[in-house]
BALUM-872069 format. One record per residue (C-alpha): residue in three letters; x, y, z. Coordinates in steps of 0.2 Angstrom, whole numbers, always signed. Each point is the difference from the previous one (the first is absolute). Last residue first. Layout:
BEGIN
<rec residuo="ALA" px="X" py="Y" pz="Z"/>
...
//
This chain:
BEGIN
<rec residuo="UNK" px="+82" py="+110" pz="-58"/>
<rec residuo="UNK" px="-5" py="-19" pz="+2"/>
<rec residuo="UNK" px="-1" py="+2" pz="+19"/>
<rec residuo="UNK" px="+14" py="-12" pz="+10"/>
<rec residuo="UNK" px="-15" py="-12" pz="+8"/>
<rec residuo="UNK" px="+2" py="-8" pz="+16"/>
<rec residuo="UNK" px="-6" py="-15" pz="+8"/>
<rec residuo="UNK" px="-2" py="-4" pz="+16"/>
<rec residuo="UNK" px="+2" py="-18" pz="+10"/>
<rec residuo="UNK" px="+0" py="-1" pz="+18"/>
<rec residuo="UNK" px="+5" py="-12" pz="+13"/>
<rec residuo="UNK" px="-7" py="-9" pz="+16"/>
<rec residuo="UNK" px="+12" py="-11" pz="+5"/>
<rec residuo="UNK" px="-2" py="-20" pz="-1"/>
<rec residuo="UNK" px="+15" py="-6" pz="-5"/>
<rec residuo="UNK" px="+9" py="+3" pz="+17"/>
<rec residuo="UNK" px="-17" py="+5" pz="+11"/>
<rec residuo="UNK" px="+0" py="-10" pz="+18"/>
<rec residuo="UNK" px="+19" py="-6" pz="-5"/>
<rec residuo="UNK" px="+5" py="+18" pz="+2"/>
<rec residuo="UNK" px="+11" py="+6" pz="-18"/>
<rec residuo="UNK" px="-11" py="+12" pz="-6"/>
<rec residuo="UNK" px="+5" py="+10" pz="+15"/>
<rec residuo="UNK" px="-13" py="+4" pz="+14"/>
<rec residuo="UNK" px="-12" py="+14" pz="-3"/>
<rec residuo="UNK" px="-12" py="-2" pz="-13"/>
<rec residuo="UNK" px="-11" py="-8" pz="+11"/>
<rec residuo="UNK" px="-2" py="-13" pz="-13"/>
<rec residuo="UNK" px="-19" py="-9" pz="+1"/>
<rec residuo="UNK" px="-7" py="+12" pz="-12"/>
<rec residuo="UNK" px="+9" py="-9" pz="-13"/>
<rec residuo="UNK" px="+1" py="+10" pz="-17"/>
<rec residuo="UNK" px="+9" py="-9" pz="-17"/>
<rec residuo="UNK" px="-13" py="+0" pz="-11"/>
<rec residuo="UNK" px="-7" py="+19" pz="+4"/>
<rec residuo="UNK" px="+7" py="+4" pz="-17"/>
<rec residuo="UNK" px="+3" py="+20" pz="-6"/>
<rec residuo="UNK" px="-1" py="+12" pz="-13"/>
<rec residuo="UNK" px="+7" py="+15" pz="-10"/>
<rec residuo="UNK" px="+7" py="+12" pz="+11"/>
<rec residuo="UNK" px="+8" py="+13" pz="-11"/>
<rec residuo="UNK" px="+19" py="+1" pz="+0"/>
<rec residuo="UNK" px="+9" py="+18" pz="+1"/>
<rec residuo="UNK" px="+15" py="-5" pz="+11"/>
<rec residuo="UNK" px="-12" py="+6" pz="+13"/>
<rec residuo="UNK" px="-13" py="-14" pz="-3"/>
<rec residuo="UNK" px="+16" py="-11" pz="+4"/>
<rec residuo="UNK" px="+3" py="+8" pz="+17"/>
<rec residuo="UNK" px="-16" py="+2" pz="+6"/>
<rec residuo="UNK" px="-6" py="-15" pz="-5"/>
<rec residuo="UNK" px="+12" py="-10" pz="+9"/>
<rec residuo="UNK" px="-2" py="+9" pz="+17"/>
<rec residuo="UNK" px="-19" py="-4" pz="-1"/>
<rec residuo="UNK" px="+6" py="-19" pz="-2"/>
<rec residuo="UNK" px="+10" py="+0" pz="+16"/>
<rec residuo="UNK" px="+13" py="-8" pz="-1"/>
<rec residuo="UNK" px="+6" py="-17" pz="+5"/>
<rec residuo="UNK" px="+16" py="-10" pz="+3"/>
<rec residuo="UNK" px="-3" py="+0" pz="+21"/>
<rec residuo="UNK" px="+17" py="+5" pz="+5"/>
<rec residuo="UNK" px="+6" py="+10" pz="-13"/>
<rec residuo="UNK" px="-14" py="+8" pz="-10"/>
<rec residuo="UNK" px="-14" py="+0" pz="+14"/>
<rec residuo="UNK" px="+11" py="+9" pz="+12"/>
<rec residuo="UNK" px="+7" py="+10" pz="-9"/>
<rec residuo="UNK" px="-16" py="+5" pz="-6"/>
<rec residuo="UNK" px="-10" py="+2" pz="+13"/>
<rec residuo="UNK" px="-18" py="-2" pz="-1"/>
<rec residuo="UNK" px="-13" py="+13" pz="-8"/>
<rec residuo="UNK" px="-8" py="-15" pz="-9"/>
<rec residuo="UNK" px="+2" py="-14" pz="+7"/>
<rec residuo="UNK" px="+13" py="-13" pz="-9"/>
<rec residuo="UNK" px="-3" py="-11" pz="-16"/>
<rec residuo="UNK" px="+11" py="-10" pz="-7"/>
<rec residuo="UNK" px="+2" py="+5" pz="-18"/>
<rec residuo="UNK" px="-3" py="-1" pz="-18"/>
<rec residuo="UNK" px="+4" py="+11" pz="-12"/>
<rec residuo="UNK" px="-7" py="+4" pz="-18"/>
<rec residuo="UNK" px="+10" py="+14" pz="-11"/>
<rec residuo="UNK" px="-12" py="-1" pz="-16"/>
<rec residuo="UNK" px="+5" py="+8" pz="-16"/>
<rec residuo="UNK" px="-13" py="+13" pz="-9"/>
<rec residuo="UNK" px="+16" py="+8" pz="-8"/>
<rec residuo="UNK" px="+13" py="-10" pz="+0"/>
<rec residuo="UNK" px="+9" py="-4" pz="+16"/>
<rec residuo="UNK" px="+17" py="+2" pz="+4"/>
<rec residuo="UNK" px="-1" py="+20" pz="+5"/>
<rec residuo="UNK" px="-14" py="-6" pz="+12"/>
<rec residuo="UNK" px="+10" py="-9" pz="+8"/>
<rec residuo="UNK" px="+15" py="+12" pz="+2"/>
<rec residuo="UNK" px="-13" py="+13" pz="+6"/>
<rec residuo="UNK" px="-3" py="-14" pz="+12"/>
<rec residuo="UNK" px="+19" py="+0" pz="+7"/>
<rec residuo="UNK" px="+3" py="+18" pz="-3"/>
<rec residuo="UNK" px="-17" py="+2" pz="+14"/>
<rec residuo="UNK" px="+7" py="-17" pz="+12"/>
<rec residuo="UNK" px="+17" py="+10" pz="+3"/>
<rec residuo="UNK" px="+7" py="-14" pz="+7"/>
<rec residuo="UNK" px="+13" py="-4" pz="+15"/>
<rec residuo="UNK" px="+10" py="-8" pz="-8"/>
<rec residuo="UNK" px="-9" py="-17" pz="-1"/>
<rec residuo="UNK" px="+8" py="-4" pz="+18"/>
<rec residuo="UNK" px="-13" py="+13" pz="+5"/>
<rec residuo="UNK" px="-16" py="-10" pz="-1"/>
<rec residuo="UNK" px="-13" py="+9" pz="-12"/>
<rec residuo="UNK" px="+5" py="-11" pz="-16"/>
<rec residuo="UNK" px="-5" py="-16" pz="+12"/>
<rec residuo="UNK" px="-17" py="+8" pz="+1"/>
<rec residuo="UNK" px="-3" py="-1" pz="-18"/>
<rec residuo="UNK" px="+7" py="-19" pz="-1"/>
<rec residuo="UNK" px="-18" py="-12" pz="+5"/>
<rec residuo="UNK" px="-3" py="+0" pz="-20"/>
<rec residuo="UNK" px="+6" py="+13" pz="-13"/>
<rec residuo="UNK" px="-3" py="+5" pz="-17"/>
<rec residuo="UNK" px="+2" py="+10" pz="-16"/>
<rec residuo="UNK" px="-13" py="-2" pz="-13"/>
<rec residuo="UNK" px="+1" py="+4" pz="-17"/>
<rec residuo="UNK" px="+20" py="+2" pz="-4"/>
<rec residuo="UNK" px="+9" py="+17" pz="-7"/>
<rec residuo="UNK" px="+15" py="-8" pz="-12"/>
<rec residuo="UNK" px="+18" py="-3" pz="+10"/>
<rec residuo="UNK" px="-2" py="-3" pz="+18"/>
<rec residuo="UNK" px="+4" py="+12" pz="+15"/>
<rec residuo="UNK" px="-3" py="+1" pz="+21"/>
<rec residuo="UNK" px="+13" py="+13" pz="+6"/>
<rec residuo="UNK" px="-3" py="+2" pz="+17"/>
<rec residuo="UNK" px="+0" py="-19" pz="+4"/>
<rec residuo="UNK" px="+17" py="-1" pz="-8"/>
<rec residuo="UNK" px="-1" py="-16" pz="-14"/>
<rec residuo="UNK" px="+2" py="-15" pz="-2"/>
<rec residuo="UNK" px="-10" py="-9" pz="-15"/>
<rec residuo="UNK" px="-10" py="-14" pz="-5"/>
<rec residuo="UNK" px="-5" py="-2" pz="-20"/>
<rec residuo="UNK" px="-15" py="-12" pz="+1"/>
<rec residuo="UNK" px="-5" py="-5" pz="-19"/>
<rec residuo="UNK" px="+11" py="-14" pz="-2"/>
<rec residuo="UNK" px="-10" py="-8" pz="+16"/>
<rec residuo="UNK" px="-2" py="-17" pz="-6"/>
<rec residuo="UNK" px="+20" py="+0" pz="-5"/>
<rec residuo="UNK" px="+3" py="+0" pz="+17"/>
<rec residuo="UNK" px="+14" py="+12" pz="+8"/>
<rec residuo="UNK" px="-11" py="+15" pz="+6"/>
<rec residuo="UNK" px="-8" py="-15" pz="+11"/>
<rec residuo="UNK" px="+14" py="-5" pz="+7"/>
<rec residuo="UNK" px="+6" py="+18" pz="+4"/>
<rec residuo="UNK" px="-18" py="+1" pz="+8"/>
<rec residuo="UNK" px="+3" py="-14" pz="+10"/>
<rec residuo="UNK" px="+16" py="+5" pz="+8"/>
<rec residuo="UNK" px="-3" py="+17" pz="+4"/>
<rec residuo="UNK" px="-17" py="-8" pz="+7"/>
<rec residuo="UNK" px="+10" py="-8" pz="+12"/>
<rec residuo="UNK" px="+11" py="+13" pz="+7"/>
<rec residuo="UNK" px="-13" py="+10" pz="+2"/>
<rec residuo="UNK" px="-6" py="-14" pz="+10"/>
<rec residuo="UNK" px="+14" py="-3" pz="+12"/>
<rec residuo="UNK" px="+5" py="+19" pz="+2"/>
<rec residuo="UNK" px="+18" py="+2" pz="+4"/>
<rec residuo="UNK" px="+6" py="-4" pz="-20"/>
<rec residuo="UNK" px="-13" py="+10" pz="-5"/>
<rec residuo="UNK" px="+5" py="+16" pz="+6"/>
<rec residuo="UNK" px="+8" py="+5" pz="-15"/>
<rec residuo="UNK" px="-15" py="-7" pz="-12"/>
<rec residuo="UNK" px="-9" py="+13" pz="+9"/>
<rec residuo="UNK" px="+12" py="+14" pz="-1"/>
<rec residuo="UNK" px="+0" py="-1" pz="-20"/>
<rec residuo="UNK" px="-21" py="+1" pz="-1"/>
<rec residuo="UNK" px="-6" py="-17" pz="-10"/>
<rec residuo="UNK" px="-9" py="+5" pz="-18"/>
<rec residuo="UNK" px="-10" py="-13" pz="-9"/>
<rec residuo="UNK" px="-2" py="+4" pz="-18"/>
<rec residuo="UNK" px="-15" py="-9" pz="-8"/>
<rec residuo="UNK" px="-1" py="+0" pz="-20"/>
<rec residuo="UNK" px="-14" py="-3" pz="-11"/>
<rec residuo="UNK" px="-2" py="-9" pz="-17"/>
<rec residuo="UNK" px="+7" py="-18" pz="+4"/>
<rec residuo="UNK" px="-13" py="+2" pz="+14"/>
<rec residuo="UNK" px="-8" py="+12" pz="+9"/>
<rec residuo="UNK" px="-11" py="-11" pz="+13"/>
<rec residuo="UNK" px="+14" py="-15" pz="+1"/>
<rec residuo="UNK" px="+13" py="+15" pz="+5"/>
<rec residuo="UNK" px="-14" py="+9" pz="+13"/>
<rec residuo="UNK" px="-1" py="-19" pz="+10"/>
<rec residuo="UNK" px="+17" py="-4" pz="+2"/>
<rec residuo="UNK" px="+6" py="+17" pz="+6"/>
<rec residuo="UNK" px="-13" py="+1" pz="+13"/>
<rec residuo="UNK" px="+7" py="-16" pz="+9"/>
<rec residuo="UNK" px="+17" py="+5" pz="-7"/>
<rec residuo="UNK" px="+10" py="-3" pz="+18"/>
<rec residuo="UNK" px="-3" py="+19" pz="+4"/>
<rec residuo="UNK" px="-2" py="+12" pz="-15"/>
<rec residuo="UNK" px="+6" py="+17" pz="+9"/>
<rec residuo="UNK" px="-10" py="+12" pz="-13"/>
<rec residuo="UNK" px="-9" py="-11" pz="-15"/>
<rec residuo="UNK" px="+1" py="+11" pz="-15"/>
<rec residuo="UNK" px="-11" py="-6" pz="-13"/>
<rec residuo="UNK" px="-1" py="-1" pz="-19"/>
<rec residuo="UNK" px="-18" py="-2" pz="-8"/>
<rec residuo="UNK" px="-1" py="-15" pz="-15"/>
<rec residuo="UNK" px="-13" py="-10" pz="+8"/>
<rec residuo="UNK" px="-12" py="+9" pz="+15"/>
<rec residuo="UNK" px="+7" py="+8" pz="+17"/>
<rec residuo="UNK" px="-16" py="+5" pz="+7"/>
<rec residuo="UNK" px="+10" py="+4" pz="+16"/>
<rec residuo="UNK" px="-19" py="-4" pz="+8"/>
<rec residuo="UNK" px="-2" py="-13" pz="-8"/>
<rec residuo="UNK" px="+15" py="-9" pz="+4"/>
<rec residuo="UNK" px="-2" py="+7" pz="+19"/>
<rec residuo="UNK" px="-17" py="-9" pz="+1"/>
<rec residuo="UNK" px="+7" py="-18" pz="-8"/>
<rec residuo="UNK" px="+15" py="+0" pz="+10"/>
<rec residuo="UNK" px="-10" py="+1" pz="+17"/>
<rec residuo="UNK" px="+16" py="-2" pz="+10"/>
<rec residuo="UNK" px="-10" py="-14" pz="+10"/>
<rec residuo="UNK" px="-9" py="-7" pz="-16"/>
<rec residuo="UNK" px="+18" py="-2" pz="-9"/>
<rec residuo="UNK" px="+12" py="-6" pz="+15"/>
<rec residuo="UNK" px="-1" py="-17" pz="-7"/>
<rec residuo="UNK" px="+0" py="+3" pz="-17"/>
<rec residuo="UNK" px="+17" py="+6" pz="-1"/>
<rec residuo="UNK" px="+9" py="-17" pz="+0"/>
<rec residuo="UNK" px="-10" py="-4" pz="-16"/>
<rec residuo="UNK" px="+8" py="+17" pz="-7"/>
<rec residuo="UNK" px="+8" py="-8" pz="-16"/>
<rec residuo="UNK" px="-15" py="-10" pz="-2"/>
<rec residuo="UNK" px="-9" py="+16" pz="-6"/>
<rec residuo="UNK" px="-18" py="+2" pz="+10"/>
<rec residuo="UNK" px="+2" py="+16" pz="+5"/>
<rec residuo="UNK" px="+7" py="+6" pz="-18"/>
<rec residuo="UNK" px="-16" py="-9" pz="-6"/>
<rec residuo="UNK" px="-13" py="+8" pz="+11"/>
<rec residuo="UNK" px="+7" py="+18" pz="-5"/>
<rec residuo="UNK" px="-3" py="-5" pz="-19"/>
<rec residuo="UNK" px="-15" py="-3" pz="+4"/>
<rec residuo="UNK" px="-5" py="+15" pz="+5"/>
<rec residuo="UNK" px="-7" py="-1" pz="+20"/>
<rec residuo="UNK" px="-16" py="+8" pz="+6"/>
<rec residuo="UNK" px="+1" py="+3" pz="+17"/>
<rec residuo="UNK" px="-7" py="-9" pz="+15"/>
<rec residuo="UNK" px="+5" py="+10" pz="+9"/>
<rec residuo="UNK" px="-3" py="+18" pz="+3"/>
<rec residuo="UNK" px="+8" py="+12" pz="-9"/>
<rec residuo="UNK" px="+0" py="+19" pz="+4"/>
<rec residuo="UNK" px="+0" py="+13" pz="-14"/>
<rec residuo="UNK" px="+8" py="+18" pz="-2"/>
<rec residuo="UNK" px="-6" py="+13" pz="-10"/>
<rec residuo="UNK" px="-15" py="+8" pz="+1"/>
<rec residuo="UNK" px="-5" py="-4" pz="+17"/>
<rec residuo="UNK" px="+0" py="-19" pz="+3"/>
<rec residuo="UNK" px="-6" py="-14" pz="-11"/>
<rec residuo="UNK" px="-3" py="-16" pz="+5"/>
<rec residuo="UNK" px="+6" py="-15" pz="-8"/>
<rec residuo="UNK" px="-5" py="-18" pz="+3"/>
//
């Protein structure tokens, strides 16, 4: 179902109506081990809500292991191109992080099989966020808050956005997804110790880059997280409650 807000924006409610050509990117063999975490990362409702369709090119920001990487190559094809950008400072404090070191690992793997031909990875300095041609969709899941912390620079979150939306075409998407904290809360205290943000805080920033909000998804929103204890607490890891907006760089 969709609903339309305002004059602008849309929220999406599951179920959502999903292309086929989304349904058989999710169901690639290649990312059989995937499957497993697909209904609780609510694949389906992000895909549609990035609207990333055959042929687009997409920049995926800090790609993790490939779990989103997988999916956006099999949806654009011999045709598209997806460029997945890791910050320089995070890959440099990989080798005392357990799990960053890990999906280092995997999505150097990844960026290695001839399945993928169309994933260019690259390294870059989290200020200075680049690819070659202007892409459709920009995008970044459970990482926004991580650019906050201040072993990332610190950053200036308005040049970074304005970076973004310098990277997109006009009428390109910049979609994130995030764990949610209260609104009004902390910052540094919901950025480094809890690995949240707050998702008013999040609009703020981009829609002053010059982005319009575009839409939303309610797919991925647990009443039951208090919002704040750290994404990592057995009574919630996997479970948080997380948004997932959309923006729109205007066509002119």
């Amino acid at each position: 179902m969709v609903v339309a807000v305002g004059a602008a924006a849309t929220v999406y409610a599951s179920p959502v109506q999903v292309p086929a050509y989304v349904t058989a990117a999710m169901n690639d063999p290649a990312r059989a081990a995937d499957h497993v975490n697909d209904e609780r990362r609510r694949m389906a409702d992000v895909l549609v809500l990035t609207g990333i369709k055959p042929g687009d090119s997409v920049l995926e920001l800090v790609p993790g292991g490939g779990y989103w990487t997988r999916a956006f190559s099999g949806i654009v094809g011999a045709t598209g191109r997806v460029y997945t950008m890791w910050p320089e400072r995070m890959q440099n404090f990989a080798p005392v992080h357990a799990l960053l070191t890990k999906s280092l690992h995997n999505w150097r793997r990844l960026a290695l099989t001839p399945h993928y031909a169309n994933v260019t990875p690259m390294v870059q300095p989290a200020a200075e966020p680049w690819v070659p041609h202007a892409v459709d969709v920009v995008f970044t899941a459970d990482n926004y808050h991580d650019l906050h912390q201040p072993y990332m620079g610190p950053l200036d979150m308005l040049a970074f956005d304005k970076r973004i939306y310098a990277a997109l075409k006009p009428g390109g998407v910049y979609v994130i997804v995030d764990h949610e904290a209260a609104v009004g809360s902390n910052e540094m205290i919901d950025v480094n110790f809890l690995h949240r943000i707050d998702p008013a805080l999040v609009r703020r920033e981009v829609e002053s880059a010059g982005f319009v909000f575009d839409g939303e998804s309610r797919a991925l929103k647990n009443s039951k997280d208090p919002l704040d204890v750290s994404i990592f607490d057995p009574s919630i890891r996997g479970h948080t409650s997380q948004f997932m907006f959309r923006f729109r760089k205007p066509r002119r």
